[in-house]
C-alpha positions as CSV (number, residue, x, y, z in Angstrom):
1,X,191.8,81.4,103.8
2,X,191.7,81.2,107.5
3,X,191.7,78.1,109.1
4,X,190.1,77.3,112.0
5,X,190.2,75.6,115.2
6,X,187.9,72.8,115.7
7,X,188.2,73.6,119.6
8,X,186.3,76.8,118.5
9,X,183.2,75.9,117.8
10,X,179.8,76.0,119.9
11,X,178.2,72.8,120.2
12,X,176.3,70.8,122.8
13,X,177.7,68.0,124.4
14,X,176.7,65.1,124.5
15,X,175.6,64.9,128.3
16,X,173.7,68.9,127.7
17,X,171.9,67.2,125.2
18,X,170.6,63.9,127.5
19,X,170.1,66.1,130.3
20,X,167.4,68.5,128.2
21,X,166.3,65.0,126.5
22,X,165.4,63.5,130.5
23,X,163.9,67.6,131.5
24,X,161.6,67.2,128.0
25,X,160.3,63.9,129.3
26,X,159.4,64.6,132.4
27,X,158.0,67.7,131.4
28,X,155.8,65.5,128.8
29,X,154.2,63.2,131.2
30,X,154.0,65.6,133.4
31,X,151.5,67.4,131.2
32,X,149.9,64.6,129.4
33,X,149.3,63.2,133.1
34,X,147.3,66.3,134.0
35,X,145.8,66.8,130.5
36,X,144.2,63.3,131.0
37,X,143.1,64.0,134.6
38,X,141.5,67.3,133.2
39,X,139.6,64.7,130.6
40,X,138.6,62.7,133.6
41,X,137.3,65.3,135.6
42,X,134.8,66.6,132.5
43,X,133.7,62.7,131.8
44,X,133.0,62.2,135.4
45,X,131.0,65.8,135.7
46,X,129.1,64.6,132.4
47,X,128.5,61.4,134.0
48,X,127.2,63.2,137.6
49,X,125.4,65.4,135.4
50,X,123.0,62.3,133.8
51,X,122.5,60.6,136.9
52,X,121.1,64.0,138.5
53,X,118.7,65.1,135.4
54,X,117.1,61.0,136.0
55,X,117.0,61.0,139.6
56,X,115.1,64.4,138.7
57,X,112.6,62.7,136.2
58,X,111.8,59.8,139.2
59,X,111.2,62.3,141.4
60,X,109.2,64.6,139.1
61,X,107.0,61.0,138.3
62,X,106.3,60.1,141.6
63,X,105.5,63.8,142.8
64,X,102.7,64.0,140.0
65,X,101.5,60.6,140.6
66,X,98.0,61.0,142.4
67,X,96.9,57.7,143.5
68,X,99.1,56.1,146.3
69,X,98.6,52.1,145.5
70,X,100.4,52.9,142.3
71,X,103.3,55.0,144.2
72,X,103.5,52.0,146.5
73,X,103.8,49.2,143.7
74,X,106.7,51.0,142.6
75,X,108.0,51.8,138.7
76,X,110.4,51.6,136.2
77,X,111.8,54.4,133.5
78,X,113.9,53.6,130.7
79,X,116.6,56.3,130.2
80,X,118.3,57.6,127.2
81,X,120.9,55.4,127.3
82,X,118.6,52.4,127.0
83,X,119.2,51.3,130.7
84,X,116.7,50.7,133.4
85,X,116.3,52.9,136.5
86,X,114.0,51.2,138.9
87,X,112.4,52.8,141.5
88,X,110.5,51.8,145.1
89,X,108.3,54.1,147.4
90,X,107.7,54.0,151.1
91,X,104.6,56.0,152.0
92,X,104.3,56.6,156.1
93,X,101.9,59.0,157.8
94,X,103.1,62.2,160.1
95,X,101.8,63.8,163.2
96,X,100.5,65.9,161.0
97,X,97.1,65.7,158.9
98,X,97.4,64.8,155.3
99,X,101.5,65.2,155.2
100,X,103.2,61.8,154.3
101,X,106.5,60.8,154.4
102,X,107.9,59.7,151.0
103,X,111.7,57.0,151.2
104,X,112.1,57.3,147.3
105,X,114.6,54.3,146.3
106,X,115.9,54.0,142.9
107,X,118.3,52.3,140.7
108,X,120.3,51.3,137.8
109,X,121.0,47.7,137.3
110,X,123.6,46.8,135.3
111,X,127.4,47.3,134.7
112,X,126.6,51.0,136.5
113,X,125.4,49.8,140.3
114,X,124.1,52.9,141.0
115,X,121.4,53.6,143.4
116,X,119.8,56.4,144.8
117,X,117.7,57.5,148.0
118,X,115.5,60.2,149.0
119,X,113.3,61.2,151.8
120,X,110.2,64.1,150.5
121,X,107.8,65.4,152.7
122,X,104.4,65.4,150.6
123,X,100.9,67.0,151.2
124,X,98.3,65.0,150.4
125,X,95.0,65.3,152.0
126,X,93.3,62.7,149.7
127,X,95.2,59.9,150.9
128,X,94.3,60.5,154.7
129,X,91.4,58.9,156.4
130,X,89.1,61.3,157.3
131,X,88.3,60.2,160.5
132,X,92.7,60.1,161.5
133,X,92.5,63.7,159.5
134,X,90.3,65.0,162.3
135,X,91.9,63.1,165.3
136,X,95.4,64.7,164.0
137,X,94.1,67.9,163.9
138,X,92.8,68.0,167.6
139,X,96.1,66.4,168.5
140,X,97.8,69.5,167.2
141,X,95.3,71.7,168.6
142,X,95.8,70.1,172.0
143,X,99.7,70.5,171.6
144,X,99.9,74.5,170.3
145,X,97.4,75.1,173.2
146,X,99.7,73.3,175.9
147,X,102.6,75.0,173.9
148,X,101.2,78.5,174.0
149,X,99.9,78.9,177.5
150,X,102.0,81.0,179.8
């Protein structure tokens, strides 16, 4: 039998094998850091996501709403996740006959503390007065005509 040197062998020592212990680690949290931001990022989208498709239903609610005394008194709507989005209206007239200018306010009480606002432009000619309908309109006339003459 041969016998061998000890000095011979391959091995790590015991500093290699720190060194590629700390280089793992960092590598680890490294990763798990931007795995977790990644995770974030989705739960934050999701969350952007709901808060867009309710806005969407206030707005769809007080587009469809006919009768402005109801618009005015404002609403509530309760959303899937069992919290309260509440929502205020603004109504002012334009220069223009029957187009209104809707300041849409909304929202969520709670641990959330969100809020929303909006401005819509909104034809309407049953909410005008008829006798302001016909007094805007000759307004306008009077402007395009001053507008338009060379």
């Amino acid at each position: 039998m041969k016998s061998r040197d000890l000095s011979s062998f391959c091995a790590f020592t015991l500093v290699e094998v720190l060194v590629s212990l700390a280089i793992f680690s960092i590598a680890a949290v490294a990763l798990s850091s931007a795995y977790l931001n990644v995770i974030g990022g989705y739960r934050d989208s999701e969350t952007q996501r709901e808060r867009h498709e309710n806005w969407s239903l206030v707005r769809l609610q007080v587009l469809i709403e006919p009768d402005r005394e109801a618009l005015e008194s404002g609403g509530q709507v309760t959303l899937p996740n069992n919290s309260t989005l509440r929502w205020t209206v603004n109504i002012e007239s334009t220069e223009l006959a029957d187009l209104f200018t809707l300041k849409l306010s909304g929202e969520i009480a709670g641990s959330e503390g969100w809020s929303q606002n909006e401005r819509l432009m909104l034809f309407r000619p049953a909410w005008s007065d008829p006798g302001d309908r016909d007094q805007l309109r000759a307004d306008n006339r009077q402007r395009f005509s001053e507008n338009r003459a060379p």
